[in-house]
C-alpha positions in Angstrom: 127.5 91.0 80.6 125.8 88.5 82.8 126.5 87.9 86.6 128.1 85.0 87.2 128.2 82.0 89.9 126.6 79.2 91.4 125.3 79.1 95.0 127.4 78.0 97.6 124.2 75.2 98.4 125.4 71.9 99.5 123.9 69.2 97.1 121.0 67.6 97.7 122.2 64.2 99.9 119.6 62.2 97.7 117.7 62.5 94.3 114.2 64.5 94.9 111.0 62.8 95.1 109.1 64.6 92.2 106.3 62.5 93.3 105.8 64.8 96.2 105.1 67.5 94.3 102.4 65.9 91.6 99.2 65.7 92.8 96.5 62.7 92.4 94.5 63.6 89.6 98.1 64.6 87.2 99.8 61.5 88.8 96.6 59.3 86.9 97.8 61.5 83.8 98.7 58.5 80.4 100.7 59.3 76.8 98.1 59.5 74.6 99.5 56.6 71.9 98.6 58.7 68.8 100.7 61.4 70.4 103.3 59.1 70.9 103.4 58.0 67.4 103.9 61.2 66.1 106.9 61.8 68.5 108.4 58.5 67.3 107.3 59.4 63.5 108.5 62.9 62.8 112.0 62.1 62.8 111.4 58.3 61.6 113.3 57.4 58.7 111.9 58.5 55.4 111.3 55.1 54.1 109.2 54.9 57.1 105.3 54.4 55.6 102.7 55.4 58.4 99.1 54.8 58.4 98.9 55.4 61.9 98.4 59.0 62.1 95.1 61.1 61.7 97.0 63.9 59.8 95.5 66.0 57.2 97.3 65.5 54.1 99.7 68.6 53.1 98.7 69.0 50.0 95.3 69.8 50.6 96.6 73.0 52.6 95.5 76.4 50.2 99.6 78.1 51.5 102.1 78.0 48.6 104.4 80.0 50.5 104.6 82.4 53.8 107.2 85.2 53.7 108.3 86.8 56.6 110.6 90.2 56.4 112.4 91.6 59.6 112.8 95.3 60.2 115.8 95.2 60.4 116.1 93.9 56.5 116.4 90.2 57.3 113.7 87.8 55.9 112.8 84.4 55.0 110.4 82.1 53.0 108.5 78.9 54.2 107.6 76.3 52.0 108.3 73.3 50.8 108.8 70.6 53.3 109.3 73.5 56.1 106.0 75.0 55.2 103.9 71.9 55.4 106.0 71.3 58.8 105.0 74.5 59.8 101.3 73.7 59.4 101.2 70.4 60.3 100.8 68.3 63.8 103.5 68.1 65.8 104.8 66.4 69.0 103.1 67.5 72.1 106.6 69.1 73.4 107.4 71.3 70.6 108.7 71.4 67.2 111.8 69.6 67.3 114.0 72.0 65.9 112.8 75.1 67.8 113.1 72.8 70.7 116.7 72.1 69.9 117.2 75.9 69.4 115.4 76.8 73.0 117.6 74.1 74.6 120.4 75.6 73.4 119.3 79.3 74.2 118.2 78.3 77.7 121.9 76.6 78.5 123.9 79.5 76.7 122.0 82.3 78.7 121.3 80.6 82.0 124.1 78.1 82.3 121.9 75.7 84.6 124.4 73.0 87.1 121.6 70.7 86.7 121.2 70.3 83.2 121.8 66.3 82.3 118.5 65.9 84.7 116.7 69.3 82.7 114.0 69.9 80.1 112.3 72.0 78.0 108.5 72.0 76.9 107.1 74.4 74.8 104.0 76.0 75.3 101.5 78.6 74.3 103.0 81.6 75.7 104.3 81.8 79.8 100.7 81.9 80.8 100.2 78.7 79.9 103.3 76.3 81.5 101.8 78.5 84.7 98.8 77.3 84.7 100.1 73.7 83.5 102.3 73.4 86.1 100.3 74.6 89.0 97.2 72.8 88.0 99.7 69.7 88.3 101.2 70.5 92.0 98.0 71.8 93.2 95.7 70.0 96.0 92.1 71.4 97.1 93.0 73.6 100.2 96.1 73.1 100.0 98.9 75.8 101.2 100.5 77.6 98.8 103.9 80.9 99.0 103.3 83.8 96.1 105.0 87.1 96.1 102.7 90.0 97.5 101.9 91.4 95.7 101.6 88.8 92.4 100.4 88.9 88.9 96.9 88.4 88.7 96.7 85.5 85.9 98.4 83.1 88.8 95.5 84.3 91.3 93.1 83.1 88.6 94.5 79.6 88.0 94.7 79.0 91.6 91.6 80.7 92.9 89.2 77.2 92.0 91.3 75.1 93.8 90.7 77.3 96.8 93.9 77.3 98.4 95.3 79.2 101.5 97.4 81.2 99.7 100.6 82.5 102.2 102.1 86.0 101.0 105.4 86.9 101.2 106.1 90.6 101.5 108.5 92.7 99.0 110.5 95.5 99.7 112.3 97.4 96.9 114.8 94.6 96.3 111.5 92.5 95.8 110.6 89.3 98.4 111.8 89.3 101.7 113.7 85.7 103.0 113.8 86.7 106.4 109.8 86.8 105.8 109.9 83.5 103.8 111.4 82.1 106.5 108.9 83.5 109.5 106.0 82.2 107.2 106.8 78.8 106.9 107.9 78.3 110.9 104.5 79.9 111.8 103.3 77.0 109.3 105.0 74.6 110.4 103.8 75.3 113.9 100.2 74.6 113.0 101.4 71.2 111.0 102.7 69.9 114.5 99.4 71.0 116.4 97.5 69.5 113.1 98.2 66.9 111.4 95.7 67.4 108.7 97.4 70.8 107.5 100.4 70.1 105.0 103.5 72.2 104.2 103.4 74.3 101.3 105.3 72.6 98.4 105.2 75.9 95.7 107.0 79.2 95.7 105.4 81.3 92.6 108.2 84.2 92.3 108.1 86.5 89.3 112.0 87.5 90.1 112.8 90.2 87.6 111.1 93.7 87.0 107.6 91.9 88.9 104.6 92.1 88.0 103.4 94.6 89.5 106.0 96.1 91.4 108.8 96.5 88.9 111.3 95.1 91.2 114.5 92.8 90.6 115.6 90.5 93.1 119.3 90.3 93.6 121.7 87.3 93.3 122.5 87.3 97.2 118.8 87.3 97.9 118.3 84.8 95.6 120.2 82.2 96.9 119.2 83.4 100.2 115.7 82.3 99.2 116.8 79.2 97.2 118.4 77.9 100.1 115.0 78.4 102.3 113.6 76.8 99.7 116.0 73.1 99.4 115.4 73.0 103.5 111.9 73.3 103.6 111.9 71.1 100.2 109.4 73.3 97.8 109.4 73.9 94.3 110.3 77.4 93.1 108.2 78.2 90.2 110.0 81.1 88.3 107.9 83.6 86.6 110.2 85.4 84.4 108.6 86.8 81.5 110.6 90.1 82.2 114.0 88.9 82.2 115.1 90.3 79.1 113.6 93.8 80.2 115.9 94.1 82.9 117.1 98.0 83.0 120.1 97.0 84.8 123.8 96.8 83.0 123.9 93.2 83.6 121.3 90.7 83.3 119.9 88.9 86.6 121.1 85.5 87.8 117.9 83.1 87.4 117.1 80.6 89.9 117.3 78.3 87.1 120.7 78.8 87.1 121.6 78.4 90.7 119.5 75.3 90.7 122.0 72.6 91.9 119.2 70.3 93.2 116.3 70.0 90.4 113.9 72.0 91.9 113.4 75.0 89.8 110.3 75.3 87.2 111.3 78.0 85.3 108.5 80.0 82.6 110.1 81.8 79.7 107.9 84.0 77.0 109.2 85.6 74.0 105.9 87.8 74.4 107.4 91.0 75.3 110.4 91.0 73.4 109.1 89.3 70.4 105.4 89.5 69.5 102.8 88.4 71.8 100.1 87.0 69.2 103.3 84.3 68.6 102.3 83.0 72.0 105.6 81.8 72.3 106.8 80.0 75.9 108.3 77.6 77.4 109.2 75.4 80.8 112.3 74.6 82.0 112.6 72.1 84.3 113.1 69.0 85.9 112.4 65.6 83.6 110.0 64.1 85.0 107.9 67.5 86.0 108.1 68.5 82.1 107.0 65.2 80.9 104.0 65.4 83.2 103.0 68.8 81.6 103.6 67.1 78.6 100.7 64.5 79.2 98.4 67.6 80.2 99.4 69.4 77.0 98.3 66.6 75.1 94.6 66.1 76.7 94.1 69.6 76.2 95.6 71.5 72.5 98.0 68.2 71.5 100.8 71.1 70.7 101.4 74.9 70.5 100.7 76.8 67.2 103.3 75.2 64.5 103.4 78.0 62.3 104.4 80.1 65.6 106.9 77.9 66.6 108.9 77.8 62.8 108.3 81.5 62.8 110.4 81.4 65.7 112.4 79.0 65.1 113.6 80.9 62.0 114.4 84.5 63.4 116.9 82.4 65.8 118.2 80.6 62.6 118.6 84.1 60.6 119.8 86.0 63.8 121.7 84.2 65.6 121.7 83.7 70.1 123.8 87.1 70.3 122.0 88.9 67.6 118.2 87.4 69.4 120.0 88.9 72.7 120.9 92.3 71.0 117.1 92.8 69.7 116.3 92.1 73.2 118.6 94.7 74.4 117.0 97.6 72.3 113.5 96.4 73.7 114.6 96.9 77.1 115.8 100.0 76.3 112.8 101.0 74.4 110.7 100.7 78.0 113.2 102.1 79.9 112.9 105.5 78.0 108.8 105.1 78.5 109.8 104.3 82.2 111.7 107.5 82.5 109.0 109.7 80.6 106.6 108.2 83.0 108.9 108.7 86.5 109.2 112.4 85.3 105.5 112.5 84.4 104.8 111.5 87.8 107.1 113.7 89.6 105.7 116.4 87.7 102.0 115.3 88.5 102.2 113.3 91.5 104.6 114.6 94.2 103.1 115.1 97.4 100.1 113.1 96.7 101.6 109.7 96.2 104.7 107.2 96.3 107.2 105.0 94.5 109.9 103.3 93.8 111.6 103.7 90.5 110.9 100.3 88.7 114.2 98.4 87.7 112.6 96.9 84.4 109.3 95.7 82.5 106.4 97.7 82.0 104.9 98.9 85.3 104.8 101.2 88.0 103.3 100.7 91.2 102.0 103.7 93.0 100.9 104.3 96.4 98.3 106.5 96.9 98.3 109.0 100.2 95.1 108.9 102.3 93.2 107.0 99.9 92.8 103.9 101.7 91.1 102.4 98.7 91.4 103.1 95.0 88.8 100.5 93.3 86.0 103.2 93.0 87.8 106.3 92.3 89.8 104.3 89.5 87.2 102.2 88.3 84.0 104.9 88.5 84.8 108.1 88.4 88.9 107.2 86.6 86.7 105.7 83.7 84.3 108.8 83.5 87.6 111.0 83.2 88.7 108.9 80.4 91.3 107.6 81.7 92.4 103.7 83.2 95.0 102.5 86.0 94.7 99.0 87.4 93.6 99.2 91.1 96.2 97.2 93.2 93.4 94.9 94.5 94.0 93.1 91.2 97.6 91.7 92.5 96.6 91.5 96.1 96.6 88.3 97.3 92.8 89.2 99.4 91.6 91.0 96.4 88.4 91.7 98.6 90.5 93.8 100.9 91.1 98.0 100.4 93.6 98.9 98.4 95.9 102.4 98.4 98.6 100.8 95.4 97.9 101.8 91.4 99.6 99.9 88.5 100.6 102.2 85.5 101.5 100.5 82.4 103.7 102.8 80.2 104.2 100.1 77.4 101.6 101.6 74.9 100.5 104.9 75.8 102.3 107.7 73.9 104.5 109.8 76.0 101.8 112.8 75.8 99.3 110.2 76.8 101.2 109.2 79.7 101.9 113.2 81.0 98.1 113.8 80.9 97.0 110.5 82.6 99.3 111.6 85.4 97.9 115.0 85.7 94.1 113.2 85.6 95.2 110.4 88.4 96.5 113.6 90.5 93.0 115.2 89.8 91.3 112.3 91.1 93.4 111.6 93.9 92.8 115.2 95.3 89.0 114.8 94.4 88.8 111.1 96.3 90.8 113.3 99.5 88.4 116.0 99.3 85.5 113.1 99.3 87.1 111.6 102.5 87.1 114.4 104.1 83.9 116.0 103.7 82.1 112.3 104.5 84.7 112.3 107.6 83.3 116.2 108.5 79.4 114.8 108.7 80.3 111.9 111.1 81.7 114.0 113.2 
């Protein structure tokens, strides 16, 4: 079961300014007109005759028929009119009838108390609305909240824009509001004694089993944080590409869903509990935000993979929401099992040399290493000549130049024999790197 209830946020006394939160260059952003014709044309009447479009004609496509089988017995066939759907353009937001589908899905699961004023885009995997959506808000220089730690492929889309990125810390129950809070008065201090510096208008957040911390931030926090985030008026982009791999007995309550003003950007992916080669996302949001990412989309790939989206489209259709949600179940359970193999590996391998907290979903671990003030070499030089491969924690730092003492384990892949022996390899290493330290600390003194 799913926790319930809204915030206890009063309303928003007027309608946000979205315009705030768009910068220049996506503000100068047009509808393509061919792209618009094919959004007016898909579901035109059939008597409709169009020789407007610079589509390939179906029958010239070499695919009779695509059939896909399930494991657990289920299957379908494309072809037909589906088929040459399924490899054909389509509208920049999505393939209407997945869209319809995620629509649905998003309002049955989430619930949202904004949705007459909500959309949905779909895009090529999470990654991508990310990207979309900060290259949209994002000024040169400008200030900018993340989660510290944060997943790297945000750092990456920012990083050329060269913004001041402001960290908020995480604890166990993931990012601190008190700290939110402290952050943006200390901001806001240097706005009154500058007037060139600007308030930060975006909160990235990856709220459930993070990236790379493995935490889940709870409801109360939540709208803790929400609230902080109506009075300072910023837009909360939700990372949540680990909701459905939530270890807990019930499922998280999204910001999405306690988003009684409109300013929630929320990033769903069907990556981890579905296939990832789908590259199947999508963004949640506010109108007029999702139309903007719209007019980027359709600059830059006109649409997501088709044949992706029907795929997808059709395990909903043969499934069903609640059966879609039991699949997800037994994924989250398949990676909590790994995360237990790999808490015991680590106990096992690891006690006295490093520490951690017990991650509350997803794929990671995040390990702090004792009197190693920095990993990168001993992972990245003499880890590799070992054999074996961690992720130094300078890769989720917002100063990635800076030392680092955090590791991030994966146990998605690895087998659970794999996973035992690269514990008792990191523990080598680790007492190696201490025994270094200290004999370099012995001849300077």
């Amino acid at each position: 079961m799913m926790e319930t209830g809204h915030p206890n946020t009063t309303k928003s006394k007027m309608p946000i300014d979205y315009s705030y939160f768009i910068n220049a260059l996506s503000s100068r952003r047009r509808p393509g007109i061919t792209r618009e014709l094919t959004k007016k044309l898909y579901n035109a009447p059939k008597e409709t005759i169009s020789l407007a479009e610079g589509m390939p004609n179906d029958g010239s496509f070499p695919f009779e028929a695509i059939n896909v089988v399930l494991k657990d017995g289920s299957s379908y066939t494309l072809q037909g009119g589906e088929l040459a759907a399924s490899l054909q353009y389509l509208p920049s937001q999505g393939y209407p009838p997945l869209l319809k589908t995620l629509k649905e899905f998003t309002k049955y699961v989430h619930e949202p108390p904004n949705w007459r004023n909500t959309d949905v885009i779909i895009t090529n995997g999470s990654q991508c609305g990310i990207s979309k959506s900060i290259e949209m808000c994002i000024e040169e220089g400008c200030p900018i909240l993340v989660q510290n730690p944060l997943y790297s492929g945000t750092e990456v889309v920012m990083k050329p824009f060269k913004p001041t990125l402001l960290p908020i810390d995480q604890d166990d129950l993931g990012v601190i509001p008190a700290h939110l809070v402290a952050t943006l008065e200390q901001w806001k201090e240097k706005c009154t004694a500058d007037p060139t510096i600007k308030m930060p208008k975006m909160f990235y957040v990856n709220p459930t089993a993070a990236n790379p911390t493995g935490t889940t931030i709870p409801v109360d926090r939540k709208k803790e944080i929400y609230k902080i985030c109506c009075d300072y008026n910023i837009l909360i982009l939700e990372d949540d590409a680990y909701y459905f791999m939530d270890f807990q007995d019930s499922k998280p309550v999204s910001f999405l869903s306690l988003d009684v003003e409109g300013r929630v950007l929320r990033f769903d992916s069907l990556s981890k509990v579905l296939a990832s080669g789908l590259r199947m996302g999508w963004v949640t949001g506010p109108k007029q935000l999702i139309h903007n990412i719209e007019l980027h989309i359709q600059s830059a790939y006109l649409h997501s993979s088709s044949l992706s989206q029907s795929i997808t489209n059709n395990i909903f259709r043969v499934w069903g929401f609640d059966k879609m949600l039991e699949h997800f179940a037994s994924v989250s359970n398949f990676y909590r099992i790994r995360r237990d193999l790999t808490i015991s590996a680590m106990e096992r391998h690891l006690k006295g040399l490093c520490d951690w907290s017990i991650p509350s979903g997803g794929m990671f671990v995040w390990i702090k290493v004792r009197n190693v003030p920095d990993v990168y070499e001993m992972l990245m030089t003499r880890g590799l000549k070992k054999h074996v491969c961690f992720a130094p924690g300078q890769a989720f730092m917002t100063d990635p130049a800076a030392a680092c003492n955090y590791v991030r384990a994966a146990y998605s892949r690895a087998s659970p024999k794999q996973i035992d022996k690269a514990m008792r390899l990191l523990a080598e290493l680790i007492r190696e790197e201490q025994q270094l330290l200290r004999r370099k600390l012995d001849n300077f003194i």
